[in-house]
C-alpha positions as CSV (number, residue, x, y, z in Angstrom):
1,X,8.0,-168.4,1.7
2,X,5.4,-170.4,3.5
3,X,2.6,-168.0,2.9
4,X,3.1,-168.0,-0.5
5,X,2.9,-171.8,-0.6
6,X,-0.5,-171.5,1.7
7,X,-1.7,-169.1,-1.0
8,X,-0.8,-171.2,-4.0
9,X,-2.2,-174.2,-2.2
10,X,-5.6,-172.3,-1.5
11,X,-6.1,-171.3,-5.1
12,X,-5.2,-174.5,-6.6
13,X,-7.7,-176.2,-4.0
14,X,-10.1,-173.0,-5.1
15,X,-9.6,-174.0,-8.6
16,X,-10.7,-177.6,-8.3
17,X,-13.6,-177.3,-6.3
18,X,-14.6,-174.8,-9.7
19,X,-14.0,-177.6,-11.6
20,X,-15.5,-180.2,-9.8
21,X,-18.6,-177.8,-9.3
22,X,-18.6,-176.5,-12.9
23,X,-18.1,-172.3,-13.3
24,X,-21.9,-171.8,-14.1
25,X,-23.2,-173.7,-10.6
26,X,-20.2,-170.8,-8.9
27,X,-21.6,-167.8,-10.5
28,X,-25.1,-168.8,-9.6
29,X,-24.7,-170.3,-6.1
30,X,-21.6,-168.2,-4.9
31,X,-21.6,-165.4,-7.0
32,X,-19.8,-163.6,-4.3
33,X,-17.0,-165.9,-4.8
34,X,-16.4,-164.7,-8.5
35,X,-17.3,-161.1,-7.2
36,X,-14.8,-160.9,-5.0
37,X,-12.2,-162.3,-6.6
38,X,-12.4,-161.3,-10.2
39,X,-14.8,-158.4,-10.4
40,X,-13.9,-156.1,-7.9
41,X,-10.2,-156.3,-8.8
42,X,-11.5,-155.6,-12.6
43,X,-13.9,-152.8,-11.8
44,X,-11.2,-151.2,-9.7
45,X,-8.8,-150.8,-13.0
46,X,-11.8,-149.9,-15.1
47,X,-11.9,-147.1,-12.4
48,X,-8.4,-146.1,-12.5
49,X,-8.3,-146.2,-15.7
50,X,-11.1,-144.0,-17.1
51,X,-10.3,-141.5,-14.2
52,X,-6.8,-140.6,-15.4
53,X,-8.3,-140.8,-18.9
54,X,-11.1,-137.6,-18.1
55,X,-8.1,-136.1,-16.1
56,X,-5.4,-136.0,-19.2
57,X,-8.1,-135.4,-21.6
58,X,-9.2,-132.3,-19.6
59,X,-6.1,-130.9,-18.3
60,X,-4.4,-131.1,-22.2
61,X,-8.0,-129.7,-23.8
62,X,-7.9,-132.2,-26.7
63,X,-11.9,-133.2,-26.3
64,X,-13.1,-129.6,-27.8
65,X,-10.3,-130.4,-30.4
66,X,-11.2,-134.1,-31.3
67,X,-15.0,-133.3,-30.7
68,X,-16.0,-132.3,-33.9
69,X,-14.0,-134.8,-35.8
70,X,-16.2,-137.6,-33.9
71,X,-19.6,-136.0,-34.7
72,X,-18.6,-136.0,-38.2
73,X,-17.6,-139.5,-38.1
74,X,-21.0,-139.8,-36.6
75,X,-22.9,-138.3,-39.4
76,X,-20.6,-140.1,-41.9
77,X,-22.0,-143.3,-40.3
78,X,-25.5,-142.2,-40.3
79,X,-24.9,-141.1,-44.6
80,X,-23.4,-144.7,-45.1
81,X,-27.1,-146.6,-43.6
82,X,-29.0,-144.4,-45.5
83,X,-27.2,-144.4,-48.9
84,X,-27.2,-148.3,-48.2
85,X,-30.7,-148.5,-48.4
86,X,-31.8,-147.8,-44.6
87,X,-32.6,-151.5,-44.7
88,X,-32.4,-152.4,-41.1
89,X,-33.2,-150.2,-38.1
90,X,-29.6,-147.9,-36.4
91,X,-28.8,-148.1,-32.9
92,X,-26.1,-146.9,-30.8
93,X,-22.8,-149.3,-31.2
94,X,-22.2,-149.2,-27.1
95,X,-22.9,-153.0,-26.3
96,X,-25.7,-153.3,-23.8
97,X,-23.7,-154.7,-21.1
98,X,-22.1,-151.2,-20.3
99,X,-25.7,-149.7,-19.7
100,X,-26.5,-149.9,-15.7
101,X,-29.7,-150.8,-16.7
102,X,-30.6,-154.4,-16.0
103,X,-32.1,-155.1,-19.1
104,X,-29.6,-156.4,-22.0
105,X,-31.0,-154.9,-25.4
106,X,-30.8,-157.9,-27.8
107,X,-32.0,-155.8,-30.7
108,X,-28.1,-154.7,-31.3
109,X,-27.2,-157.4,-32.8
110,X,-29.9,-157.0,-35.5
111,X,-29.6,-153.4,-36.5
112,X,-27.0,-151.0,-37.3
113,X,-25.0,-150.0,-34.8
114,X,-23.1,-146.4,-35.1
115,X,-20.3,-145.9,-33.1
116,X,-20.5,-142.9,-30.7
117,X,-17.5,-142.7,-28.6
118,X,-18.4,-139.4,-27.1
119,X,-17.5,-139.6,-22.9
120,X,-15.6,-136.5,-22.7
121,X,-16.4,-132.9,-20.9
122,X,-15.8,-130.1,-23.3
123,X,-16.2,-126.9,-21.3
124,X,-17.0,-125.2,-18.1
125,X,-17.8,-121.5,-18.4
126,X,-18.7,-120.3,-15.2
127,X,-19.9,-116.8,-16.6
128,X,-22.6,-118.4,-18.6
129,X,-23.0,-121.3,-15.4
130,X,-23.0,-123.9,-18.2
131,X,-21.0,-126.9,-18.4
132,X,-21.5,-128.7,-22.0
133,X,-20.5,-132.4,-21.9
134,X,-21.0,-135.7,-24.7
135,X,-23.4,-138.3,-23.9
136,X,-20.9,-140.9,-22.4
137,X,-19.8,-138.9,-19.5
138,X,-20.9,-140.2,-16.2
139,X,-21.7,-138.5,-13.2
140,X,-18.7,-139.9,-11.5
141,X,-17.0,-137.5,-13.9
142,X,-19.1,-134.8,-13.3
143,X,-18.4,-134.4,-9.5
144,X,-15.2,-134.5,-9.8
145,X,-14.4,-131.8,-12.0
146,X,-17.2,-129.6,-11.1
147,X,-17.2,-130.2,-7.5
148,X,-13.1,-129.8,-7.1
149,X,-13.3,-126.1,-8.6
150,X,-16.2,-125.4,-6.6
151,X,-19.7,-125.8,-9.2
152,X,-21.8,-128.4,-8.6
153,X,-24.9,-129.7,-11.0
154,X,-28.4,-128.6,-9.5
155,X,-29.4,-132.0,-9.6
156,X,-27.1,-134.9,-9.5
157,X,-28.4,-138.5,-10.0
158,X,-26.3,-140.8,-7.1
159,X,-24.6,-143.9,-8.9
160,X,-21.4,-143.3,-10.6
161,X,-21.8,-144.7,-13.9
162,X,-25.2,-142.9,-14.5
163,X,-24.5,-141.2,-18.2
164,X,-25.7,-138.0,-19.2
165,X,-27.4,-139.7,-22.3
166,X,-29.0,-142.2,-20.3
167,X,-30.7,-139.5,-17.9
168,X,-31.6,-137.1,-21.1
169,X,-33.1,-139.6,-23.2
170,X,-34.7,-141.6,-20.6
171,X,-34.9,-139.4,-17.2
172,X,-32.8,-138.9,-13.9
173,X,-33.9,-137.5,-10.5
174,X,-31.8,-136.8,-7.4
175,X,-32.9,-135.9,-4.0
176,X,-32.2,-131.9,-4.9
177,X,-35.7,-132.1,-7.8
178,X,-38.5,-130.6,-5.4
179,X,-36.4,-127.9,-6.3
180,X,-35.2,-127.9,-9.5
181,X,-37.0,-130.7,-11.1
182,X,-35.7,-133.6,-13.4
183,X,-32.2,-134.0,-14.8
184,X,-33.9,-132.5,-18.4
185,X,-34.9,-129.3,-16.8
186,X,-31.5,-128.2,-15.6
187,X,-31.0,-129.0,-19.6
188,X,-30.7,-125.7,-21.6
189,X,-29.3,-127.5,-25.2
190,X,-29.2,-130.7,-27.3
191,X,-26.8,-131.1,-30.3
192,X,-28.4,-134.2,-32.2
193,X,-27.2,-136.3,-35.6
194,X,-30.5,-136.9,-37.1
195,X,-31.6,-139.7,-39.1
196,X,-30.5,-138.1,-42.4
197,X,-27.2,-137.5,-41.4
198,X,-27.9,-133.9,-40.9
199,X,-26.4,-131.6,-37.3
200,X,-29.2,-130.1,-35.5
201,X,-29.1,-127.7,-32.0
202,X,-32.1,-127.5,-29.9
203,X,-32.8,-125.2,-27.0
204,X,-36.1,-123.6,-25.6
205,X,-36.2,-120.9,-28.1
206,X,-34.5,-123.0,-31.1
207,X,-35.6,-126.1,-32.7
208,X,-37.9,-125.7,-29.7
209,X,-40.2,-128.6,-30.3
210,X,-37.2,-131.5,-31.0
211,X,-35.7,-130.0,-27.6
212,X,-38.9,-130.9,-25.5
213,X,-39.3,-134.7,-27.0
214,X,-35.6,-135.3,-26.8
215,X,-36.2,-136.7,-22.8
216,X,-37.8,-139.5,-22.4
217,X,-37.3,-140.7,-26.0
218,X,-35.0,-143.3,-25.6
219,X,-33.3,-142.3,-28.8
220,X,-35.7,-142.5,-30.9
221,X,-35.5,-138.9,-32.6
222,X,-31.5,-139.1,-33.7
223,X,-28.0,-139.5,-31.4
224,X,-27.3,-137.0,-29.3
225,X,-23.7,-136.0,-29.2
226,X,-23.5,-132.6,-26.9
227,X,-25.7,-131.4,-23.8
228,X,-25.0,-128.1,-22.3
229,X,-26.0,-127.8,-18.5
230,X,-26.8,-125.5,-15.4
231,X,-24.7,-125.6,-12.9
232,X,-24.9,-123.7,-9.5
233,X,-21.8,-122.9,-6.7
234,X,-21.2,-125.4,-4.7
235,X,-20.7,-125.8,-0.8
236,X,-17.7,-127.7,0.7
237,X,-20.5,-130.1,2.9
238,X,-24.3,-131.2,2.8
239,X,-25.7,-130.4,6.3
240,X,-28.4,-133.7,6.8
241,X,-30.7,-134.2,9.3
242,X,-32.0,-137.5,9.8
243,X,-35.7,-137.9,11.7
244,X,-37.3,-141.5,12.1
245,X,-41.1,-141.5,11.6
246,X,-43.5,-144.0,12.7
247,X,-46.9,-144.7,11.2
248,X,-47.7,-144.7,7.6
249,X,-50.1,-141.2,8.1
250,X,-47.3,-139.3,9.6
251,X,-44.6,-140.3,7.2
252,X,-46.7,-139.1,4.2
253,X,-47.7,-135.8,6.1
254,X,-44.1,-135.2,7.3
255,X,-42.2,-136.2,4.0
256,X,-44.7,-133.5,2.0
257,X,-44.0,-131.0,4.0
258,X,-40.5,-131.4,4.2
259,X,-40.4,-131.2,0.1
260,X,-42.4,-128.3,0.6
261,X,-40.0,-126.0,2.6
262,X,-37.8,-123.7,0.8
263,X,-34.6,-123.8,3.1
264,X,-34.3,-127.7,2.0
265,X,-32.0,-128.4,-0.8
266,X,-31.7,-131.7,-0.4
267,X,-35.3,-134.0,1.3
268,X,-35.1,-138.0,0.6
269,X,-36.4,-140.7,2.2
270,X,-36.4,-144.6,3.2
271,X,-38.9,-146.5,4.0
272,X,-38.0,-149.9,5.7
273,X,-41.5,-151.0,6.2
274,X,-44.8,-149.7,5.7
275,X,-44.9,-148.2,9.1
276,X,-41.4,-147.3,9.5
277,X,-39.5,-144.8,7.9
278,X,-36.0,-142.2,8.4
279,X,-36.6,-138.4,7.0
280,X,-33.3,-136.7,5.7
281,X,-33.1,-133.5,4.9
282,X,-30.0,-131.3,3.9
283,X,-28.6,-128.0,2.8
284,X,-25.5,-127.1,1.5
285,X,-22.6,-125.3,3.8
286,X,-19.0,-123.9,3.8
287,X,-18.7,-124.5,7.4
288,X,-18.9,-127.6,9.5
289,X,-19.0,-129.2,13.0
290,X,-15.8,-130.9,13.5
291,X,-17.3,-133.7,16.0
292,X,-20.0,-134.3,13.6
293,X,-18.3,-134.2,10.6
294,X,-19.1,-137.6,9.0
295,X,-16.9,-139.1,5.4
296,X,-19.5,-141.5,4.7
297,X,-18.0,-142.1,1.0
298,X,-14.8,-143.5,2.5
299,X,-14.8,-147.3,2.3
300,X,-14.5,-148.2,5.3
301,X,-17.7,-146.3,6.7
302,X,-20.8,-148.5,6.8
303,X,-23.3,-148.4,3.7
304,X,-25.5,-145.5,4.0
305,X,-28.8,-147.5,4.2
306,X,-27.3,-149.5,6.9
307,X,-26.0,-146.0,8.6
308,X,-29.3,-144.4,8.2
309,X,-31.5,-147.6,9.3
310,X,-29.4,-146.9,12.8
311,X,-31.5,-143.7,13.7
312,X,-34.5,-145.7,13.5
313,X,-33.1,-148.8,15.6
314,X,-32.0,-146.2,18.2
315,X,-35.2,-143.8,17.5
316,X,-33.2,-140.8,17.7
317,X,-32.7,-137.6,15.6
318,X,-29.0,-137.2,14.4
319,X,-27.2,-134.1,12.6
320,X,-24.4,-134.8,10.4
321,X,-22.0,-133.0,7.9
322,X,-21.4,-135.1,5.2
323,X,-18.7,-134.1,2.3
324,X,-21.0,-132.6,-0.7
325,X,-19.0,-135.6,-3.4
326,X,-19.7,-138.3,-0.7
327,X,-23.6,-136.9,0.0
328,X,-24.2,-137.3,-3.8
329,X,-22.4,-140.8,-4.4
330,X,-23.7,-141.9,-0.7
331,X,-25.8,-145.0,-2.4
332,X,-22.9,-146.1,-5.0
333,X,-20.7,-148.1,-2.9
334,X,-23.7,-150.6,-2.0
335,X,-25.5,-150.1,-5.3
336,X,-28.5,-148.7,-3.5
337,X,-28.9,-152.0,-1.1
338,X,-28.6,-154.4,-3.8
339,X,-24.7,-155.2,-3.3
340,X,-26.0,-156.7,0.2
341,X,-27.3,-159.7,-2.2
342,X,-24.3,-160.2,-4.0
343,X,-21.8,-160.1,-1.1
344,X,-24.0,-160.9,2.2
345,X,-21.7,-159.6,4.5
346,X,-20.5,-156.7,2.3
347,X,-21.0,-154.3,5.6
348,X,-19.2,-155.9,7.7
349,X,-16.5,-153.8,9.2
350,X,-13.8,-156.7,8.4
351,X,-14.9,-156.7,4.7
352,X,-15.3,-153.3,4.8
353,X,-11.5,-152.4,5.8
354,X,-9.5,-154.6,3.9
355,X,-11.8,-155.0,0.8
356,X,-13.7,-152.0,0.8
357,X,-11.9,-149.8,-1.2
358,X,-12.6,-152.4,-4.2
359,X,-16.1,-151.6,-3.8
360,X,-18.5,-151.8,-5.5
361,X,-18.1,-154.1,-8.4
362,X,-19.2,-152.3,-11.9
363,X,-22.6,-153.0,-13.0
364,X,-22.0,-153.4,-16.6
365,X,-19.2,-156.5,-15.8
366,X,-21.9,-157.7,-13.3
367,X,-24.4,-158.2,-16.6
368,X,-21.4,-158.9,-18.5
369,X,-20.8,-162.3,-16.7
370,X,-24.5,-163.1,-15.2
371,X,-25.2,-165.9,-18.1
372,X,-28.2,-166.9,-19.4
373,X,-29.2,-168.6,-16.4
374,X,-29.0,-166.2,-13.7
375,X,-30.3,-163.7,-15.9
376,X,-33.6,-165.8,-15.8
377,X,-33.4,-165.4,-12.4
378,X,-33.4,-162.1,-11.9
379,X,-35.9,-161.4,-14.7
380,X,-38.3,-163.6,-12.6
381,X,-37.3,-163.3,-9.2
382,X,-36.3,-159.7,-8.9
383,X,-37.3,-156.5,-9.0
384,X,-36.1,-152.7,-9.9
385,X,-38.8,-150.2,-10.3
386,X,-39.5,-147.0,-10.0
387,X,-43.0,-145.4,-9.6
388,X,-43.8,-141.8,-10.3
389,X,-47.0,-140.1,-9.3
390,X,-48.0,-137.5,-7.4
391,X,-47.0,-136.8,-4.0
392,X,-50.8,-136.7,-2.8
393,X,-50.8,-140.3,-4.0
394,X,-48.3,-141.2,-1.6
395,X,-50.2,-143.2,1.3
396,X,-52.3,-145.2,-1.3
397,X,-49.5,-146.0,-3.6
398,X,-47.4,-147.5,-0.9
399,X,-51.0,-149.7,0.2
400,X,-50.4,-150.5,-3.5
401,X,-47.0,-151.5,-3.1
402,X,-48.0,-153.5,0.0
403,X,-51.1,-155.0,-0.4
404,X,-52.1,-154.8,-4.1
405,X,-48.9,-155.8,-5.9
406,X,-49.3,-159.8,-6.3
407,X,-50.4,-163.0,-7.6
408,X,-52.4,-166.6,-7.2
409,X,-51.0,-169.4,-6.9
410,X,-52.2,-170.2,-10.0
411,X,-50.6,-167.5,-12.3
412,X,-46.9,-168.0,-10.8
413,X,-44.8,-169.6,-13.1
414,X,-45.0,-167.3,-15.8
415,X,-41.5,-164.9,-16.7
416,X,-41.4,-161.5,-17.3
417,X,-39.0,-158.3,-15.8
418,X,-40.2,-155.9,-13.3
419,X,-38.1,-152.8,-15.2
420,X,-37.0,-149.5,-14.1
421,X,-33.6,-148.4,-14.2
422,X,-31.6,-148.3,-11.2
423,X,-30.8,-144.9,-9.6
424,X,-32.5,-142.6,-11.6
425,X,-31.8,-143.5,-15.2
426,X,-35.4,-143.8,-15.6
427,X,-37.5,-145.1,-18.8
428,X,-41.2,-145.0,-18.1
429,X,-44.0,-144.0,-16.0
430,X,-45.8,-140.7,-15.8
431,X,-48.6,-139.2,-18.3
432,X,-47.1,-138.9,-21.7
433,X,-48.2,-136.0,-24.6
434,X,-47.5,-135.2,-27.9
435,X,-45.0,-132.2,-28.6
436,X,-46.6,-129.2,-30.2
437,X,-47.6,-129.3,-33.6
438,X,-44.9,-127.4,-35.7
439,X,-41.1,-128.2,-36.8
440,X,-40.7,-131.3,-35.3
441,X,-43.3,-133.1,-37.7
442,X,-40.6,-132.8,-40.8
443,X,-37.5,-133.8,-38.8
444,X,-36.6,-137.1,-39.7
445,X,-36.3,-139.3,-37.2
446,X,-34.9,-142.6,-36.3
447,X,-36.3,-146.0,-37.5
448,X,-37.9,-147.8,-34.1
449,X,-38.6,-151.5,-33.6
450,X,-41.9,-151.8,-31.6
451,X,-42.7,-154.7,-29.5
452,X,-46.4,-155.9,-28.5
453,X,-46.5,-157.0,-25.2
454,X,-49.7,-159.8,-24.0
455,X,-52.2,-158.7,-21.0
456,X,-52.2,-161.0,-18.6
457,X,-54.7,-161.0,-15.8
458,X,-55.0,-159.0,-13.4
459,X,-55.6,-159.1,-9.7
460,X,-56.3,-155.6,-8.3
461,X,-58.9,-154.8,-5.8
462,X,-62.1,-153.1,-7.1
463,X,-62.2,-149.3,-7.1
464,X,-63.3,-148.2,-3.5
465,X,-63.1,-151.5,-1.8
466,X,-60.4,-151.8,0.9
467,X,-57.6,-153.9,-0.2
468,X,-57.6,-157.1,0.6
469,X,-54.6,-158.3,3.7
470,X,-52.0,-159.3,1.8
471,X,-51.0,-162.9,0.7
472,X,-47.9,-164.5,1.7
473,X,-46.3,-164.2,-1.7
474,X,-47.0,-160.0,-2.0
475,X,-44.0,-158.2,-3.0
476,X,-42.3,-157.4,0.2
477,X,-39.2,-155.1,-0.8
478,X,-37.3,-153.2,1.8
479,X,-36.2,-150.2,2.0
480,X,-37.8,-148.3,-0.4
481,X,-36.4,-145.0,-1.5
482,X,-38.6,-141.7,-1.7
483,X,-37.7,-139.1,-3.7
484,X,-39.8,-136.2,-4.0
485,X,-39.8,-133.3,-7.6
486,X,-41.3,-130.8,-8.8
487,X,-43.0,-131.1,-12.7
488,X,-43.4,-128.1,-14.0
489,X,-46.1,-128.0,-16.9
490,X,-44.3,-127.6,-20.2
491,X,-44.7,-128.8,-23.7
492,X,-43.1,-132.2,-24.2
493,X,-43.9,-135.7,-23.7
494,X,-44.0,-135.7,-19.9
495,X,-46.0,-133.3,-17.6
496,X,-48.8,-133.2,-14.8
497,X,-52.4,-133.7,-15.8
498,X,-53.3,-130.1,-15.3
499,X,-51.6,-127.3,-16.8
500,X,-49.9,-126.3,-13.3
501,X,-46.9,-127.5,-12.0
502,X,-46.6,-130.4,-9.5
503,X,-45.3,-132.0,-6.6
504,X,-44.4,-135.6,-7.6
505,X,-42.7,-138.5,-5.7
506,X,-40.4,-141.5,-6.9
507,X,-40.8,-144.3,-5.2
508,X,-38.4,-146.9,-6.0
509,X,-38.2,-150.7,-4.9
510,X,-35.2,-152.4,-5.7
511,X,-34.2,-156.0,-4.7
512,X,-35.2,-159.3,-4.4
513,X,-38.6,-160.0,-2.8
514,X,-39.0,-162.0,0.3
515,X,-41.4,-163.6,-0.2
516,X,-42.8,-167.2,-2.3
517,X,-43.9,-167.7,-5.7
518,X,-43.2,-163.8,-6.7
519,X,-44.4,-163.6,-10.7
520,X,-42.8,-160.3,-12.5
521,X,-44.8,-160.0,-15.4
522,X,-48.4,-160.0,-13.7
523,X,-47.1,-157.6,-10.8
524,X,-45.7,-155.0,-13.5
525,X,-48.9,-155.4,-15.3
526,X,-50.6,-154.3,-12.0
527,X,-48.5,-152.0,-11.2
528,X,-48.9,-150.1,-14.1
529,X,-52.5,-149.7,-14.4
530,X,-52.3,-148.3,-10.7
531,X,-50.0,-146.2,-11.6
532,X,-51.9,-145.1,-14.6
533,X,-55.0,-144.7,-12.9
534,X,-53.4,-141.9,-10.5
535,X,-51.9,-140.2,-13.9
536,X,-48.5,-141.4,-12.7
């Protein structure tokens, strides 16, 4: 009895100290407060709920069944708009808060939305090594159906709620592309509702123009309902070997030739500061070390980041075997490293065993209850970017990163969103083409809102002058991930600036930075015309 009176007299003290503060000063302040004790327990049942829902689904069959019902419903929508005029622009229905982007879309509630509930996986044939899925289903999902009957995708984007939609139509990279590339070339098929209502199917050989300017289109060419897949045997565990590296020069050198080998099928990196940085590389195996056999997807194990950081504390090479699910979900559990500004002491080993399993709260109710004011915040004060360019750019765009990425005095003050999209559900960067001339000219395609965006000024250092040491208020975000693929040159909107394909590298800085009077919109601006400058 007593301890239920201490709890009762905790919550109603909890309660009042939120009304004495006001909610809005909690969220902002303490957000870990509201995290803790709301979101977690809620992303936990959003978790256990959509898991048995793919589980019955798939085990009674119905999604081939109900699948062609919902594209019709689809295209029924799509008829509706147009025989109404097409008077406002058509967007999908899903509300932007589900998105694990950052960014909160607030064109949906000006344009017509069609509602695509499409989050089911419709078939596996092994023979064929295809798996065809609708848009909706994440990669949570993915692994663990594919991985539980022993296929695995040949490159698997690391957060959970990553969609298959959001990786076709904007872009998705895992630590497996130096050797198969982005998440649209393991892509062999689109199934689209175009503008007029009309069913289309794209692959390399048909409809071969729409299928090369479906990625990276951000659905602007209709809504895809159906992708079919590659997918490869899997291995019971991901054999990783860690290797810290000291000195910008030898990182770079070491990290190329890692992507370069062929026995790799797994090469990643993080870089905690410019000088500093751990090498992993894996390949997959049936057979494992007991004593080094290492679950680092249980919740009690520390975050990766953190684990990994150890090796270069200790300056010693490790060997682990790491479950093949936990390997490709290893950065979910701490969002990357951005949980560790939402719950500061997220990693610690008391946290991590009695709350742990609750982890990590569900980026879409994360947006869902950030209000207007902390939203704000982290459009001025924070950063998640990714920048693709090729991997012999490596050395000078990290200088870039270091040194060239800031702003006076005089220009802070200004808003604006460093963008990106958080663990490979990519939307920009890299030189963009037109698709060949041909069919895709008389497909119609989707109405799109454009947006003119102001210059502001900028601040990089002159072409072949050093770069200057760097202020007190340069973007200082650690670690930064490296990610290494391979661009083949094919038609479409993205592809190297020669015909041949290329080795390319994401680096991607995500956080808050540590440093004073950090302005987002003038260091995107810069960003992006260095990035541009080294056809990135």
């Amino acid at each position: 009895m007593e301890p239920a009176v201490s709890l009762a007299v905790c919550a109603l003290l909890f309660l009042l100290w939120i009304r004495v503060k006001g909610l809005e000063f909690v969220i902002i302040h303490q957000r870990w407060v509201f995290v803790c004790l709301f979101l977690l327990p809620l992303s936990l049942i959003f978790d256990i709920y959509y898991y048995v829902r793919a589980w019955v689904v798939f085990k009674l069959n119905s999604a081939p069944r109900l699948h062609e019902q919902r594209v019709r419903n689809i295209q029924k929508q799509v008829r509706e708009w147009k025989e109404q005029g097409s008077k406002t622009f058509m967007c999908t229905g899903r509300p932007g808060w589900l998105t694990v982007s950052l960014r909160v879309g607030k064109y949906k509630k000006t344009h017509k939305n069609i509602m695509i509930n499409l989050m089911d996986i419709l078939e596996v044939d092994t023979k064929k090594q295809i798996v065809r899925v609708e848009p909706l289903v994440t990669m949570g999902q993915v692994t663990a159906l594919l991985n539980s009957i022993g296929w695995t995708l040949p490159v698997l984007p690391e957060l959970d709620d990553l969609t298959v939609g959001g990786l076709i139509m904007g872009t998705g990279i895992e630590s497996s592309s130096h050797k198969y590339g982005l998440f649209q070339h393991i892509c062999t098929a689109y199934e689209l509702v175009l503008a007029d209502g009309s069913f289309v199917r794209c692959t390399p050989s048909e409809n071969s123009d729409l299928f090369y300017a479906v990625p990276w289109s951000c659905g602007t060419l209709g809504f895809l309902v159906a992708a079919e897949i590659r997918i490869i045997p899997a291995k019971k565990y991901v054999k990783l070997r860690f290797e810290p590296v000291r000195g910008l020069e030898a990182i770079c050198d070491k990290f190329a030739l890692e992507a370069q080998r062929p026995e790799n099928d797994f090469v990643e990196g993080l870089l905690y500061s410019l000088e500093e940085a751990v090498i992993m590389t894996g390949s997959m195996t049936d057979k494992a070390e007991p004593s080094k056999l290492n679950s680092i997807g249980n919740y009690y194990k520390p975050w990766f980041f953190k684990h990994v950081e150890n090796y270069l504390k200790t300056n010693q090479e490790g060997l682990e075997y790491i479950p093949l699910r936990h390997y490709y979900h290893r950065h979910t559990r701490s969002i990357f490293w951005e949980l560790q500004d939402i719950i500061p002491f997220g990693n610690n080993p008391v946290f991590r065993y009695f709350f742990g399993w609750m982890v990590p709260p569900k980026i879409s109710l994360l947006k869902l209850t950030q209000g207007e004011t902390l939203r704000k915040l982290y459009e001025q004060h924070h950063v998640v970017q990714d920048m693709l360019v090729p991997m012999k750019c490596l050395q000078q765009a990290l200088h870039t990163f270091q040194n060239d990425i800031h702003v006076s005095q005089g220009q802070a003050g200004s808003s604006g969103v460093v963008g990106g999209a958080l663990g490979r559900g990519l939307a920009g960067g890299l030189r963009l083409r037109a698709a060949r001339r041909g069919s895709l000219e008389t497909l119609p395609s989707l109405p799109v809102a454009r947006k003119e965006w102001a210059e502001p000024p900028m601040s990089l250092s002159p072409v072949g002058e050093k770069a200057p040491t760097p202020p007190p208020w340069s973007t200082q975000v650690y670690p930064i991930w490296l990610c290494p693929f391979i661009l083949p040159s094919q038609p479409g909107l993205v592809h190297p600036k020669g015909d041949e394909t290329e080795l390319y590298i994401d680096i991607g800085a995500y956080g808050e930075p540590r440093v004073k009077h950090f302005e987002a919109r003038s260091c995107m601006r810069q960003l992006e015309k260095f990035v541009r400058s080294v056809h990135g």
